[in-house]
N, C-alpha and C positions, 0 to 999 in steps of 0.2 A: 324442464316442464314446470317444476314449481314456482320459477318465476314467471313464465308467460301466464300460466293458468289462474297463480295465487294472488303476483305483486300486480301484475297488469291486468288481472281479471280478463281474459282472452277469452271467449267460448275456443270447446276442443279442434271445433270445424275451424275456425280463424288459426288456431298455435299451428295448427297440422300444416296448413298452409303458405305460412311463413317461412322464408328460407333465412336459412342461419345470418345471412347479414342484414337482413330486416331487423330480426330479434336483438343483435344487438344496437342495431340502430336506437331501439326501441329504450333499449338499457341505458345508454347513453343520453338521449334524450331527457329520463329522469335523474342524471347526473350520478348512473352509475355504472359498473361493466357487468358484462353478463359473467356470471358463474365462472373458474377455472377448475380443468380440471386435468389431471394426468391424460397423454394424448396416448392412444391405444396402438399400438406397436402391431407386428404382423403377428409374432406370436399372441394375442391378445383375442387378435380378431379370427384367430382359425382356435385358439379355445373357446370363443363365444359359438363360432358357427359351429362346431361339431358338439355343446349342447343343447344347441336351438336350429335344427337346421330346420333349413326353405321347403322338406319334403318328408317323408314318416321315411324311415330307413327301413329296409328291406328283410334287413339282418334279423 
């Protein structure tokens, strides 16, 4: 986000709407790569979803 927003000055409507090989097209383009960063694993992604999940829980 802070390179679409900050280095490329993107309005949020434009970044939102970019898919990932745009963006780094886009990176590229100014002779650089986009961001790296640790890829998020299963366990990663089911600790994220059960503290942010898609619906209020019931519990």
């Amino acid at each position: 986000m802070g390179f679409g927003l900050g280095h490329l000055r993107l309005s949020p409507c434009a970044f939102w709407a970019m898919t990932p090989r745009e963006l780094a097209a886009a990176a590229r383009a100014l002779g650089g790569a986009p961001p790296a960063g640790a890829a998020l694993d299963r366990s990663g992604l089911a600790a994220l979803m059960a503290r942010f999940p898609d619906a209020p829980s019931r519990g």
